[in-house]
C-alpha positions in Angstrom: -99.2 281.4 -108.7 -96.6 282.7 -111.3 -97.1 280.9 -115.2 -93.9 279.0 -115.7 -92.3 280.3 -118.8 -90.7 277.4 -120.2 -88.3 279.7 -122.7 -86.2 280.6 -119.9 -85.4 277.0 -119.0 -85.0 276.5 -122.6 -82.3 278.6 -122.5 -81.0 277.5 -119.5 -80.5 273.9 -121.1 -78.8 275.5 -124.0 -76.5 277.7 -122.1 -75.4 275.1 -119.5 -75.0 272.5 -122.5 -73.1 274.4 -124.4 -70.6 275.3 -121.2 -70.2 271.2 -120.3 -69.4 270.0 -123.5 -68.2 272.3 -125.7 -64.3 270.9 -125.7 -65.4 267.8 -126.3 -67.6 268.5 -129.1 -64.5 271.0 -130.4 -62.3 268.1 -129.8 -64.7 265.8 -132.3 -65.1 268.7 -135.1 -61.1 268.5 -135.3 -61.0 264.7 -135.5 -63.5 265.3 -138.1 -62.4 267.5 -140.4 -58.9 266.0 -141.4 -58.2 264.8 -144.6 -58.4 261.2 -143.6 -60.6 258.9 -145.7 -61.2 256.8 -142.2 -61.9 258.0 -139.1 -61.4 255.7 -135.7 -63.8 257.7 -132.9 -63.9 256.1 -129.7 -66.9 257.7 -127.6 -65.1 256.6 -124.4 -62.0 258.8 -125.2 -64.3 261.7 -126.1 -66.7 261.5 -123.0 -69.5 262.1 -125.8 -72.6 260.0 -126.3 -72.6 257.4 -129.3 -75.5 259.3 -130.6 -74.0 262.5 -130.6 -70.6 261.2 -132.6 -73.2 259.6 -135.3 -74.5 262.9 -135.6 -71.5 265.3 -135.8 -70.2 262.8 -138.3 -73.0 262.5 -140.5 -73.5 266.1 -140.6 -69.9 266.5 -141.8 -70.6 263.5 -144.8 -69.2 260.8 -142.9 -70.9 257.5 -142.8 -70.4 254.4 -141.0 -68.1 251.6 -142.2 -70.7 249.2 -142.7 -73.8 251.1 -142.9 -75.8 252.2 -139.4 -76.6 248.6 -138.8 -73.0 247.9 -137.9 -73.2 250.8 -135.3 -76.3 248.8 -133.5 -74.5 245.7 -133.3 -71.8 247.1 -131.6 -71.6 247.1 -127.9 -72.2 250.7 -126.7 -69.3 251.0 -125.1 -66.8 248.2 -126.6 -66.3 248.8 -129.6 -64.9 252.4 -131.7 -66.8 253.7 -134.3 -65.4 254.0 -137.8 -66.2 256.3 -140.3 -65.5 256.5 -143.9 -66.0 259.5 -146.5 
């Protein structure tokens, strides 16, 4: 029996990730880096996980209108998420 080298799959994951979603995640980083002081992101309309749209936005300084706790009350799917600079 062959050792399973989990660095291949690793890879694997990457790879195939990268392949599925990376117009959408193009599509966000252009929403993103306009010269808007608000941005209106609606996760539906980017086929991208609420988590994932938290994340690119935080990472390019935006934060959420409200502070994170007005992300958790949101539905996950009803409502957009607004951003702020």
């Amino acid at each position: 029996m062959r050792k399973i080298d989990p660095t291949e799959r690793v890879r694997g994951v990457v790879r195939s990730f990268r392949g599925r979603h990376g117009r959408r995640a193009r599509a966000l980083a252009v929403r993103l880096d306009g010269d808007d002081d608000e941005v209106v992101l609606r996760p539906w309309e980017l086929r991208l996980p609420r988590s994932v749209v938290y994340a690119a936005a935080r990472s390019r300084g935006w934060e959420p209108d409200g502070g994170t706790r007005a992300l958790v009350q949101r539905g996950p799917w009803l409502e957009p998420m607004r951003f702020t600079r």
